[in-house]
Backbone bond lengths (Angstrom), bond angles and torsions (degrees), N, CA, C in turn:
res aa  C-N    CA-C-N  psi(-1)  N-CA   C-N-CA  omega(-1)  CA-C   N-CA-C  phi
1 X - - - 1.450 - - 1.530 108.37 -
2 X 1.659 113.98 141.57 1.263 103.15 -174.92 1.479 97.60 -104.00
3 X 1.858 107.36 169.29 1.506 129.34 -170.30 1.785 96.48 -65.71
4 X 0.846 124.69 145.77 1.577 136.80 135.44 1.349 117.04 3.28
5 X 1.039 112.69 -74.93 1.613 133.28 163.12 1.641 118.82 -25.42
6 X 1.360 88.84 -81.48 1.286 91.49 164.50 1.474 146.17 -72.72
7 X 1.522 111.74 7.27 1.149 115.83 -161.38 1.796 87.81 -115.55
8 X 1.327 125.22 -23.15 1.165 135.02 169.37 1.658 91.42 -57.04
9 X 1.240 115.81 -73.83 1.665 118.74 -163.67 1.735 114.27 -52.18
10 X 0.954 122.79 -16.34 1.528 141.84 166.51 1.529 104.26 -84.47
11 X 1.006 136.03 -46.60 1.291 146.02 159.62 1.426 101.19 -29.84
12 X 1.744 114.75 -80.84 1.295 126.38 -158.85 1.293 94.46 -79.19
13 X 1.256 159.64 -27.23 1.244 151.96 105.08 1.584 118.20 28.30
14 X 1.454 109.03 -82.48 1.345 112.76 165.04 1.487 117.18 -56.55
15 X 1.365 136.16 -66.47 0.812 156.76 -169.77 1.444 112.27 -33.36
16 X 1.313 112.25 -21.73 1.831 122.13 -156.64 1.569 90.01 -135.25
17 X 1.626 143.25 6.78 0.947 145.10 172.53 1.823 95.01 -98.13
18 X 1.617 105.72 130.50 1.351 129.54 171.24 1.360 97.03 -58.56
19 X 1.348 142.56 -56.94 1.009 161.93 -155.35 1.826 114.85 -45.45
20 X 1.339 95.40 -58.00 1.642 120.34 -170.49 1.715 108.06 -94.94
21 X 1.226 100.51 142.64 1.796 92.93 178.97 1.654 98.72 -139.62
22 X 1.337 107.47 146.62 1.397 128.71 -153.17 1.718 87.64 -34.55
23 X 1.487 117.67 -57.28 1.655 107.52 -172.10 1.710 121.56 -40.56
24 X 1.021 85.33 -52.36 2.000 104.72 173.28 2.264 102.48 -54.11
25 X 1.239 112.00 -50.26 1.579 88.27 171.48 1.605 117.64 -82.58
26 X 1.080 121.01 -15.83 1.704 120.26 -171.99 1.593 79.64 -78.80
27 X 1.127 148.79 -47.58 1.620 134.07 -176.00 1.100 102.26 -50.08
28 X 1.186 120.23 -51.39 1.634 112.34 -171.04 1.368 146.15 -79.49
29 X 2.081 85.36 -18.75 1.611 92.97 162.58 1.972 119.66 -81.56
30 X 1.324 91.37 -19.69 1.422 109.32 -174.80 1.639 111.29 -74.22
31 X 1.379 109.85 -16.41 1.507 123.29 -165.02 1.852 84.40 -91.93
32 X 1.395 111.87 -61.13 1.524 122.02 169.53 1.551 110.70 -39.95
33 X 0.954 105.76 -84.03 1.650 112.04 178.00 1.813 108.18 -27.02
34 X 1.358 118.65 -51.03 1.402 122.60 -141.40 1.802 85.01 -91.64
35 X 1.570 117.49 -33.49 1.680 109.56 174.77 1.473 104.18 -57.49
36 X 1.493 106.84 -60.42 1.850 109.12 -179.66 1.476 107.96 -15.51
37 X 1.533 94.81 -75.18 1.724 109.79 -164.82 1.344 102.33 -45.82
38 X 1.165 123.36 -71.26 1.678 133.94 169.58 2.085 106.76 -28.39
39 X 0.897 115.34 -44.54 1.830 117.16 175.97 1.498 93.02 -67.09
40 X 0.972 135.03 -79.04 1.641 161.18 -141.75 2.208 83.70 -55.15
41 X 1.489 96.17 -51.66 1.357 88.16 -157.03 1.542 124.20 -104.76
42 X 1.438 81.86 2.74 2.122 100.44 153.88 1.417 126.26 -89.01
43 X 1.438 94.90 -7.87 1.968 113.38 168.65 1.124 112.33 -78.20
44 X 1.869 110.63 -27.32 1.464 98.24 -138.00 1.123 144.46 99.13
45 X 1.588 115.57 -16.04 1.131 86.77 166.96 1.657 114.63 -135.34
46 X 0.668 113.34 -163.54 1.863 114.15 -151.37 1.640 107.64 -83.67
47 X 1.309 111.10 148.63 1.454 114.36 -159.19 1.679 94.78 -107.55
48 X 1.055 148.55 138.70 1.439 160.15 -152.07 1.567 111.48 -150.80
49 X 1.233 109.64 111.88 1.301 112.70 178.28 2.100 105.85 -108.31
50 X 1.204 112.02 138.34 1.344 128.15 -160.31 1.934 92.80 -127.21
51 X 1.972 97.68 104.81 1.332 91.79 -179.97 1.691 98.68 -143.35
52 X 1.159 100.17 108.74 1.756 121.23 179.59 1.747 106.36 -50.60
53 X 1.375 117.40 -60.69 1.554 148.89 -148.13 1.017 129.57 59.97
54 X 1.341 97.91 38.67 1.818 114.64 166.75 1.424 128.12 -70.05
55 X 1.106 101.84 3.61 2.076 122.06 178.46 1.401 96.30 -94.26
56 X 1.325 106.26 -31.40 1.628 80.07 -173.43 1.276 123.92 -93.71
57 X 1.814 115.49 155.60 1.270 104.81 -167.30 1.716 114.03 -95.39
58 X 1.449 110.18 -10.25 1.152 104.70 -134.82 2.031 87.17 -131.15
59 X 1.399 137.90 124.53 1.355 119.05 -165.73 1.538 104.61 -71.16
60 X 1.244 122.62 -26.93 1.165 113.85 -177.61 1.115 124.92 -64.52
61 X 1.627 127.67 -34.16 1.178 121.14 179.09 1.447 109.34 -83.97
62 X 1.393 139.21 46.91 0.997 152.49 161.08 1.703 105.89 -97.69
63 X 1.470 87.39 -64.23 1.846 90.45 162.45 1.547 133.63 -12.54
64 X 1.219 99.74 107.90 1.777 124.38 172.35 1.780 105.25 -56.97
65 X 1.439 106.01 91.01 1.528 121.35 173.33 1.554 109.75 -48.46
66 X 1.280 136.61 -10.22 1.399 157.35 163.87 1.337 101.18 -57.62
């Protein structure tokens, strides 16, 4: 697994490549993310998601569709 750092710079990497479009990296962090959870929970131990909602721009789309 890579540091923060570097996984930001791969990020902006993609991000600035003609090539890739926002759908094409959310697959890949989501593909990342979804192995994590899968490691975390063949150990045992519990998978924890940490979400501020500082991405979002807008309050409504914070809103519980419930």
């Amino acid at each position: 697994m890579l540091s923060v750092d570097a996984d930001a710079k791969q990020i902006s990497r993609l991000l600035h490549a003609a090539a890739w479009s926002a759908d094409d990296i959310n697959a890949i962090l989501w593909q990342q993310a979804d192995a994590q959870v899968h490691r975390l929970t063949s150990a045992g131990e519990p998978a924890v998601l940490v979400w501020d909602g500082s991405v979002w721009k807008k309050p409504e789309s914070q809103a519980n569709p419930e």
